[in-house]
DOROZA-474489 format. One record per residue (C-alpha): residue number from 1; y, x, z. Coordinates in nm, 3 decimals. Example, Ala and Ser with C-alpha at 12.3 -4.5 7.8 and 13.67 -1.06 7.14 Angstrom:
% DOROZA-474489
<atom resi="1" py="-0.450" px="1.230" pz="0.780"/>
<atom resi="2" py="-0.106" px="1.367" pz="0.714"/>
% end
This chain:
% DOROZA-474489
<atom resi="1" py="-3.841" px="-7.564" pz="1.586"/>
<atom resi="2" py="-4.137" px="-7.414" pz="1.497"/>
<atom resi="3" py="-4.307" px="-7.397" pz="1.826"/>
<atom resi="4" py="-4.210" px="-7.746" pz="1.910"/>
<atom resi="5" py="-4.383" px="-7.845" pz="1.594"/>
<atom resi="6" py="-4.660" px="-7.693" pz="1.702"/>
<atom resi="7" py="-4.696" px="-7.856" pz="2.049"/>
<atom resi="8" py="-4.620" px="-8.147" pz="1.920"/>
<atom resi="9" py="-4.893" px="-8.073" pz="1.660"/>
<atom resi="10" py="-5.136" px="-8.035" pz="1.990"/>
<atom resi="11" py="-5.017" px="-8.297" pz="2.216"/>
<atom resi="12" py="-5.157" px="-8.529" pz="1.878"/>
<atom resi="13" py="-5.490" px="-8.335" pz="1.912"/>
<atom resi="14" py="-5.518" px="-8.374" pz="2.243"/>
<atom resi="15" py="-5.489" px="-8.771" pz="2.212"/>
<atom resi="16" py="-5.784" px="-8.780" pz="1.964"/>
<atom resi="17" py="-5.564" px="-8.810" pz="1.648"/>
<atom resi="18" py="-5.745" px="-8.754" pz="1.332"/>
<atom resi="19" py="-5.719" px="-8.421" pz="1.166"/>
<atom resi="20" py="-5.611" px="-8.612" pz="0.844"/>
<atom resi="21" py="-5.337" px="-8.770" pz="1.085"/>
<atom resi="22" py="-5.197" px="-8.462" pz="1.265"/>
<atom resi="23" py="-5.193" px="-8.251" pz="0.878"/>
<atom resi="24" py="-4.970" px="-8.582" pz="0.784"/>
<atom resi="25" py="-4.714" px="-8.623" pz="1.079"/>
<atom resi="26" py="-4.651" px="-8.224" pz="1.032"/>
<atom resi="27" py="-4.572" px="-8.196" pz="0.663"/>
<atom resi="28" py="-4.318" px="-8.535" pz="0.707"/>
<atom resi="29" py="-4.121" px="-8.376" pz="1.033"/>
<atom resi="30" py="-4.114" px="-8.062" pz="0.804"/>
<atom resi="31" py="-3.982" px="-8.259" pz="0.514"/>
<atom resi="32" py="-3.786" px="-8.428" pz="0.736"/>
<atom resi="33" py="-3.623" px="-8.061" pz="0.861"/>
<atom resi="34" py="-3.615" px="-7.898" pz="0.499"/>
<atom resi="35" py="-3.444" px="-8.261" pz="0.368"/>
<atom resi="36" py="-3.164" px="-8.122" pz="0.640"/>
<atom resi="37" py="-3.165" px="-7.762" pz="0.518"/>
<atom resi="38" py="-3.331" px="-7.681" pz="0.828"/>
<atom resi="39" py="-2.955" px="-7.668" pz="1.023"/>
<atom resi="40" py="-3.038" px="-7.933" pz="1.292"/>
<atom resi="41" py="-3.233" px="-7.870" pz="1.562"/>
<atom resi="42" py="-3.471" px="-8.089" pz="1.719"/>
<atom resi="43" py="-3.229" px="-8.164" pz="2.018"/>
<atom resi="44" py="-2.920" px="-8.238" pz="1.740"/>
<atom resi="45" py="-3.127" px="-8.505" pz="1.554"/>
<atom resi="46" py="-2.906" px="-8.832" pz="1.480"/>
<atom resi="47" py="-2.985" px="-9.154" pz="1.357"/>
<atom resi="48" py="-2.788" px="-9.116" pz="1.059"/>
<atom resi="49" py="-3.043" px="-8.788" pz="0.980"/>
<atom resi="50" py="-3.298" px="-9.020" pz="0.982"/>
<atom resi="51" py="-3.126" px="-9.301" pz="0.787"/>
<atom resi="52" py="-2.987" px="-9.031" pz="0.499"/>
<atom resi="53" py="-3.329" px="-8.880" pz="0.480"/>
<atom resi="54" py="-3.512" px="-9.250" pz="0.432"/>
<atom resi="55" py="-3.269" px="-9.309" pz="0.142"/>
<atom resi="56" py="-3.328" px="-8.980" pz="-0.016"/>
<atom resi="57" py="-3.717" px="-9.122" pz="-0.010"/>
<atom resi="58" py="-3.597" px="-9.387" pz="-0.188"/>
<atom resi="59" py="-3.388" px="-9.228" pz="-0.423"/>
<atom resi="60" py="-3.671" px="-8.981" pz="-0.496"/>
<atom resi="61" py="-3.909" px="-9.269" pz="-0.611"/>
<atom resi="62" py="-4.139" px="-9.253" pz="-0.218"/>
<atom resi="63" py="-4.296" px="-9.619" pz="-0.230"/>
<atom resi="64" py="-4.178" px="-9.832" pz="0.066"/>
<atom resi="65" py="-4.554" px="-9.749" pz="0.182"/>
<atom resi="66" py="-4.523" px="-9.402" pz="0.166"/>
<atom resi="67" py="-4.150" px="-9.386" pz="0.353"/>
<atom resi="68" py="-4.286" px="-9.664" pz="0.613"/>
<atom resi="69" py="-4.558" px="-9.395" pz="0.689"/>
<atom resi="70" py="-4.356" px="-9.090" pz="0.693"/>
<atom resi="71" py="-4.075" px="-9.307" pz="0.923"/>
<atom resi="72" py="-4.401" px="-9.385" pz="1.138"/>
<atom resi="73" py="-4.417" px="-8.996" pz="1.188"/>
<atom resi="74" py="-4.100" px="-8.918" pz="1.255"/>
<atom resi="75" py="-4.093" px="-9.206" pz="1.525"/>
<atom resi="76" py="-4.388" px="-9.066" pz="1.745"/>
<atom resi="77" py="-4.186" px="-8.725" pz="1.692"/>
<atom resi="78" py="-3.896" px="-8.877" pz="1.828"/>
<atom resi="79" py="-4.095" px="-9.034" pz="2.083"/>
<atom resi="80" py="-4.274" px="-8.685" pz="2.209"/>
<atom resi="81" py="-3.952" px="-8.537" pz="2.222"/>
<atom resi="82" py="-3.807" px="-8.763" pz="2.470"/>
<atom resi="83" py="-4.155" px="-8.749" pz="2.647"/>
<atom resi="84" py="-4.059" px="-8.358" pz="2.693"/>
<atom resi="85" py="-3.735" px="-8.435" pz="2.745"/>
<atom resi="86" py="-3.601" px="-8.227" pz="2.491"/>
<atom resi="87" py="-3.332" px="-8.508" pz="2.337"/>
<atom resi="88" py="-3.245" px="-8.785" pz="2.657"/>
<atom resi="89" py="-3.180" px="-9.076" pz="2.337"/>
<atom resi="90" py="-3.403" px="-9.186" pz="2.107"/>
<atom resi="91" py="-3.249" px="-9.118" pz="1.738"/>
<atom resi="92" py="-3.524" px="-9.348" pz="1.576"/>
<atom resi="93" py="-3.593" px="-9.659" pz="1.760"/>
<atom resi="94" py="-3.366" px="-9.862" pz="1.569"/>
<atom resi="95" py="-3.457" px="-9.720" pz="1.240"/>
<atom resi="96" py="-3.577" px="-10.006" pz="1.057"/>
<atom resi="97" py="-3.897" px="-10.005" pz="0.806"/>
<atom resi="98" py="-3.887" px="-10.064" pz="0.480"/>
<atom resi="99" py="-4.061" px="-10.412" pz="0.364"/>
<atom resi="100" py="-4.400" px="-10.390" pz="0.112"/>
<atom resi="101" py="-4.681" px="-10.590" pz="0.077"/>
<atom resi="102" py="-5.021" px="-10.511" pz="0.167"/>
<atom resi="103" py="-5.268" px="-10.507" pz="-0.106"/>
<atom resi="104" py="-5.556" px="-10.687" pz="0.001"/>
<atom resi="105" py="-5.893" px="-10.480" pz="-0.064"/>
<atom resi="106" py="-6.090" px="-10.444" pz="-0.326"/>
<atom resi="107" py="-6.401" px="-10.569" pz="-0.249"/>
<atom resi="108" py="-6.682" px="-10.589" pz="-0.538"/>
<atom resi="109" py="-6.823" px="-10.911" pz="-0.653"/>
<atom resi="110" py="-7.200" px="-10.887" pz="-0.695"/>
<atom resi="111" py="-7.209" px="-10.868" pz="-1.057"/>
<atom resi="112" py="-6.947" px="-10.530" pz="-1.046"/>
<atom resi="113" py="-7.196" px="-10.397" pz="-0.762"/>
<atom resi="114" py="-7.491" px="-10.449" pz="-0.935"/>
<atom resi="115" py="-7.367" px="-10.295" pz="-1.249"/>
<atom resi="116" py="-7.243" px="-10.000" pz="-1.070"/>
<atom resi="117" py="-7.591" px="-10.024" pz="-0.926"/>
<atom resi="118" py="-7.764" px="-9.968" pz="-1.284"/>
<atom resi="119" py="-7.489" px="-9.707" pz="-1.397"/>
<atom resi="120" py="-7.641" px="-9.441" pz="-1.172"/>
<atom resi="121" py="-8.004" px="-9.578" pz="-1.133"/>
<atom resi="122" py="-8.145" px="-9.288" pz="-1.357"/>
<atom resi="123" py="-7.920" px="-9.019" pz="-1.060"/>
<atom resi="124" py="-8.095" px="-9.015" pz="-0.775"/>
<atom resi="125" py="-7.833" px="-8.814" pz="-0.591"/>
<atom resi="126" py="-7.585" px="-9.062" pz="-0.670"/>
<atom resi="127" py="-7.816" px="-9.344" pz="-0.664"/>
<atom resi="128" py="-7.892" px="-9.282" pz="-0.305"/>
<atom resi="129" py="-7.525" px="-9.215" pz="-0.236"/>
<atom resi="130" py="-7.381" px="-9.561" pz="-0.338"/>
<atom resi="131" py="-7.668" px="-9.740" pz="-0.164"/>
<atom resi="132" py="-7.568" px="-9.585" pz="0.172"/>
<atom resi="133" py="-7.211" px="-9.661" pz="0.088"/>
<atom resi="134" py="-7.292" px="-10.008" pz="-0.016"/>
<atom resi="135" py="-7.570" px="-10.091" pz="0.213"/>
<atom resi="136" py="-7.428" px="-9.957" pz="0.525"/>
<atom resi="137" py="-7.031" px="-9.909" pz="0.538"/>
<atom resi="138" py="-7.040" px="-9.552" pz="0.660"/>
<atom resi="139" py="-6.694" px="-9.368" pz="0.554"/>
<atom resi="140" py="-6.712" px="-9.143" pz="0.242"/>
<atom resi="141" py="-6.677" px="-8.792" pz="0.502"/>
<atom resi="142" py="-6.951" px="-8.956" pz="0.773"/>
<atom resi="143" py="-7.193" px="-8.952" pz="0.434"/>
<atom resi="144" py="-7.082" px="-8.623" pz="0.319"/>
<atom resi="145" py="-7.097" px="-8.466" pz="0.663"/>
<atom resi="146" py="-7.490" px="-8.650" pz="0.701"/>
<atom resi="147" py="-7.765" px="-8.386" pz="0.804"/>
<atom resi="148" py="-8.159" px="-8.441" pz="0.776"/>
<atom resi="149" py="-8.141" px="-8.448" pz="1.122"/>
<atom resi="150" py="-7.940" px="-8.753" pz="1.104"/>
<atom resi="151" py="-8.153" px="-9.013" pz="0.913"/>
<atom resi="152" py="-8.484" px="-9.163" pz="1.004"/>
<atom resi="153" py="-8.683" px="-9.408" pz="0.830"/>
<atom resi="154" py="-8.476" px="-9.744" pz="0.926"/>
<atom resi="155" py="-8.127" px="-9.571" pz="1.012"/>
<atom resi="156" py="-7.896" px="-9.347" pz="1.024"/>
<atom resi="157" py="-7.660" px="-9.127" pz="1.281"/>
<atom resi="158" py="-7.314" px="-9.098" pz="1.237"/>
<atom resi="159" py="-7.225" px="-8.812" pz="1.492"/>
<atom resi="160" py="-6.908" px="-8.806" pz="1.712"/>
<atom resi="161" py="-6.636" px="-8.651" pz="1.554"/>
<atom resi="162" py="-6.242" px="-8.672" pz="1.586"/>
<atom resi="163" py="-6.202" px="-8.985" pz="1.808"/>
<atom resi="164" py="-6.477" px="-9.147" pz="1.678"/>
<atom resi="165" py="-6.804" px="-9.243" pz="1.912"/>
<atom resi="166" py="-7.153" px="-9.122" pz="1.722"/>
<atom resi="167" py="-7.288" px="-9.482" pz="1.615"/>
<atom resi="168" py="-7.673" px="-9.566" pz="1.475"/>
<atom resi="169" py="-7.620" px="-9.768" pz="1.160"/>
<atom resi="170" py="-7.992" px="-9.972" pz="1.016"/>
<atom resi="171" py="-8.137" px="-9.902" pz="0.694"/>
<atom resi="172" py="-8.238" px="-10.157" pz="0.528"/>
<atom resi="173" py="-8.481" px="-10.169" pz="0.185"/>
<atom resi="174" py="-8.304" px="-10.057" pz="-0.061"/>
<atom resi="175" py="-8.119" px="-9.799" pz="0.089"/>
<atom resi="176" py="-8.406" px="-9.690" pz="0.262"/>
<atom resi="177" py="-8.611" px="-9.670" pz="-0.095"/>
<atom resi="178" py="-8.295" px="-9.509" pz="-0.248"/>
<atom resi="179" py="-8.259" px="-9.221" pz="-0.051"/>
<atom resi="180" py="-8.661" px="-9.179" pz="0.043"/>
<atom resi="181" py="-8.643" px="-9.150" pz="-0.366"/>
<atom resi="182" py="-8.376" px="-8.866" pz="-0.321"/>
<atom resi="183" py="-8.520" px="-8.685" pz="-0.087"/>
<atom resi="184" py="-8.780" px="-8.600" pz="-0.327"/>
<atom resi="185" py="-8.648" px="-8.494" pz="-0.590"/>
<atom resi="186" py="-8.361" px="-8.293" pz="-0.329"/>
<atom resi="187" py="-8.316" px="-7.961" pz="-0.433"/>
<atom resi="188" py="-8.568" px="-7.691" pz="-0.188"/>
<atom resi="189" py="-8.284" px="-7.499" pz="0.022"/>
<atom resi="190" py="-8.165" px="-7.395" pz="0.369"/>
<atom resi="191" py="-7.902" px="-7.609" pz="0.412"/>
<atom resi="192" py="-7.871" px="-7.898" pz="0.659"/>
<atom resi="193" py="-7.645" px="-8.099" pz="0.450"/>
<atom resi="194" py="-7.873" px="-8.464" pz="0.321"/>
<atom resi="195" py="-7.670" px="-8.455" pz="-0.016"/>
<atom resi="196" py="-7.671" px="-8.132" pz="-0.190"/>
<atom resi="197" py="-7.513" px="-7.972" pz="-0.518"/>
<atom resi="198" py="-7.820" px="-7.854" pz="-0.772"/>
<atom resi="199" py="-7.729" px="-7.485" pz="-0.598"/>
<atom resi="200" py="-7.831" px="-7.640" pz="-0.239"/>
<atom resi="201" py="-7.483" px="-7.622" pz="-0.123"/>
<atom resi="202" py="-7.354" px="-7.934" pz="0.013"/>
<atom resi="203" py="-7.202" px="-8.166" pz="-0.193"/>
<atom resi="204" py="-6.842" px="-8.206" pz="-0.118"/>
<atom resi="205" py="-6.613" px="-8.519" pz="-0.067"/>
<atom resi="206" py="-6.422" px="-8.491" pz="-0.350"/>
<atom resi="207" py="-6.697" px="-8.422" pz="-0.580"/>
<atom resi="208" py="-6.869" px="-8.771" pz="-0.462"/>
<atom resi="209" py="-6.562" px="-8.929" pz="-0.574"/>
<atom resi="210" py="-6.544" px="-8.782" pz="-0.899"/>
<atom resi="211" py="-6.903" px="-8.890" pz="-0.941"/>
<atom resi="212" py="-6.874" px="-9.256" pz="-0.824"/>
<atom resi="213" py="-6.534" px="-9.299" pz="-1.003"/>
<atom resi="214" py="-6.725" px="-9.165" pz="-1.342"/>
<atom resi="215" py="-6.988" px="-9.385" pz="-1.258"/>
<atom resi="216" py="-6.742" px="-9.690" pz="-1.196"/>
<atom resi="217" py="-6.645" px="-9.599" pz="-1.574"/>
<atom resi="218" py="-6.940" px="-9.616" pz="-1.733"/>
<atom resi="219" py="-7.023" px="-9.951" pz="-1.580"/>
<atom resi="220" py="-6.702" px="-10.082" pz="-1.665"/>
<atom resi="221" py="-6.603" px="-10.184" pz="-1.360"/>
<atom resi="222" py="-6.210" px="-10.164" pz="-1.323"/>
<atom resi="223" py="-5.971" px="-10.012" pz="-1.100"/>
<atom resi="224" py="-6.259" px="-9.972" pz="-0.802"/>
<atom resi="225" py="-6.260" px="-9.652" pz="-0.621"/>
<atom resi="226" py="-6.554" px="-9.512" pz="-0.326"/>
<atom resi="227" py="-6.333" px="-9.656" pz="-0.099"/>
<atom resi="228" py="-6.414" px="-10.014" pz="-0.197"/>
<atom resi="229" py="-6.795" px="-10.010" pz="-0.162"/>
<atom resi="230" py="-6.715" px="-10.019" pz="0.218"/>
<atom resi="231" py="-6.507" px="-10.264" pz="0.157"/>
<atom resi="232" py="-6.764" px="-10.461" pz="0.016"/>
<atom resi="233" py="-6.952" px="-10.398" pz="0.228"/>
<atom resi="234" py="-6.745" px="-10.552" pz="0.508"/>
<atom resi="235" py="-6.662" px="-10.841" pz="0.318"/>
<atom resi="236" py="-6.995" px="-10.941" pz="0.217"/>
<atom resi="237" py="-7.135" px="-10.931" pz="0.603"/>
<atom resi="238" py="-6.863" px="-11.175" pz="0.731"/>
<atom resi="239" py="-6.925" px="-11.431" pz="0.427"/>
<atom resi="240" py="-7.298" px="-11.401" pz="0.515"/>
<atom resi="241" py="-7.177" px="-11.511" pz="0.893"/>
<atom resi="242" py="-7.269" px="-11.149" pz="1.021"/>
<atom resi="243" py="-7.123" px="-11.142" pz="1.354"/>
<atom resi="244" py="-6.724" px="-10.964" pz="1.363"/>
<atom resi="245" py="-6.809" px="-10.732" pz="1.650"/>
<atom resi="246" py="-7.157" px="-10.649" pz="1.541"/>
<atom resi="247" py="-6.990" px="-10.583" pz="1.183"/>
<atom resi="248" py="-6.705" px="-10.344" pz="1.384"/>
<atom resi="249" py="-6.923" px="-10.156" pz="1.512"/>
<atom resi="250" py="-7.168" px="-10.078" pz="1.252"/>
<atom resi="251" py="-6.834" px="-9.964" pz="1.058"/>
<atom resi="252" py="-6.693" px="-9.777" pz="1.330"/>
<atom resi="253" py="-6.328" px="-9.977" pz="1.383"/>
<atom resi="254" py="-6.167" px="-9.836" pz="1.641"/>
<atom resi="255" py="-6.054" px="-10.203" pz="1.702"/>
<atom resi="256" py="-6.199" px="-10.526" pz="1.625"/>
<atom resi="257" py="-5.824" px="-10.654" pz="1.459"/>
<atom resi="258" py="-5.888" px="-10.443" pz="1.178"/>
<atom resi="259" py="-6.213" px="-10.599" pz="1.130"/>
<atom resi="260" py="-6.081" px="-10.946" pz="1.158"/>
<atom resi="261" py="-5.824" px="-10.844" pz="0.914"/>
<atom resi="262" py="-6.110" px="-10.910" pz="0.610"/>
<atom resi="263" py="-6.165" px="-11.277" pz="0.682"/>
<atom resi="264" py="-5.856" px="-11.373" pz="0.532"/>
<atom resi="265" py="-6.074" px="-11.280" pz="0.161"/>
<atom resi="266" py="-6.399" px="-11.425" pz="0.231"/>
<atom resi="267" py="-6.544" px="-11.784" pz="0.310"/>
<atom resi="268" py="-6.765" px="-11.716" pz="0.589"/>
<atom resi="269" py="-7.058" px="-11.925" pz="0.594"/>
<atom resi="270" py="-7.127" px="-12.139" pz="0.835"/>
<atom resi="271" py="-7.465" px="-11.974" pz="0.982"/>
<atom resi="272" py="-7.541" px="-11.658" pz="1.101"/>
<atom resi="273" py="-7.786" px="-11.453" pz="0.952"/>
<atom resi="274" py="-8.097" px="-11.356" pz="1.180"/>
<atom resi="275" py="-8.061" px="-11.001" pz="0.988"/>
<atom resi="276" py="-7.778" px="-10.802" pz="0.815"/>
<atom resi="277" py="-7.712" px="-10.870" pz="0.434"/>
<atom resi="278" py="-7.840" px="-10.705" pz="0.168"/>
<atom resi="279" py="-7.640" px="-10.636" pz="-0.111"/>
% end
């Protein structure tokens, strides 16, 4: 079992599957196994495995989100084990989801923004931070993993990484004048990093969170996380009549249906701007 896990593990590398993705698909096929005391091999899985171990989620209080994921897992499993012919049937093709709704996202209205904006004015770490985040859509990691090789004057590199293309993303004013106003006061040190801890280490993604959700606190603006400035900023593009694909891109979509998935929340205006938005 274990070595199958572990090409299986690889064969998801090897397609360009996130590292976030691959860590997930191996601890559910391992819950999966330990839910089955480990006594079934691979090439012994049955449907009813599958089914017994979707209503132990359930019993166990697993949202239908989380078992629909962890079902997704065990599916492309299934799938690569065929592929390798090591079962001849698929045990999990006609395992059914379970139904949820999709929350829509939260995207900030201007007044939230803005007061989020004031919050950390006087921070000029965290300042900076939520005006890339705001201003340009990058992913919370692409910020965190920024180096002062990446940024010029009017934008900013997001390197290749994982399966994603490296992508220029504009600066506009005010995240321009946020982070130029970083940058200065940016503690002196040999690391590459753009956002630093007060040590010169770099600042890590969880400690931006804890930041920005503190942050979202004191400006009272409820139940937002990171997460959502991106959101935002999405959102806020299309209603301005920012083109869909140039909007993709600039966020790095893998495909423009996930894009298009945001104009069901905004009422995109009828002309296009001759510039991106600023929010």
């Amino acid at each position: 079992m274990d070595k199958i896990l572990t090409d299986f593990l690889s064969n998801l590398k090897q397609r360009g599957r996130s590292s976030a993705t691959i860590l997930a698909y191996g601890k559910d096929v391992d819950q999966l196994f330990e839910f089955l005391a480990k006594a079934t091999e691979p090439k012994h899985i049955q449907p009813e495995h599958i089914e017994a171990f979707k209503k132990f989620l359930s019993t166990n209080k697993y949202t239908a989100k989380s078992i629909s994921r962890k079902l997704n897992s065990i599916k492309t499993f299934c799938r690569y084990l065929l592929s390798q012919k090591i079962i001849t049937e698929n045990p999990a093709s006609k395992i059914e989801h379970p139904k949820y709704e999709t929350k829509p996202p939260r995207i900030l209205s201007k007044m939230e923004y803005r007061s989020l904006r004031d919050a950390c004015h006087g921070d000029s770490r965290i300042y900076a931070i939520v005006e890339l985040l705001l201003q340009t859509g990058v992913r919370i990691g692409e910020l965190a993993n920024l180096s002062l090789d990446d940024i010029d004057t009017d934008k900013i590199v997001v390197r290749a990484y994982e399966s994603h293309p490296q992508r220029q993303v504009p600066l506009n004013q005010a995240a321009g004048a946020a982070l130029a106003g970083y940058l200065k006061a940016r503690p002196k040190t040999k690391a590459k990093a753009v956002f630093v801890t007060k040590t010169g280490r770099a600042f890590l993604i969880r400690n931006i969170r804890t930041a920005i959700d503190r942050y979202f606190k004191i400006a009272e603006v409820k139940n937002a996380r990171v997460n959502d400035l991106r959101h935002t900023f999405i959102a806020h593009q299309l209603e301005a009549g920012t083109p869909l694909t140039l909007v993709s891109r600039l966020v790095g979509h893998k495909r423009l249906s996930t894009t298009e998935k945001y104009l069901a929340f905004v009422k995109k205006s009828e002309a296009a701007p001759a510039k991106l938005e600023e929010l």
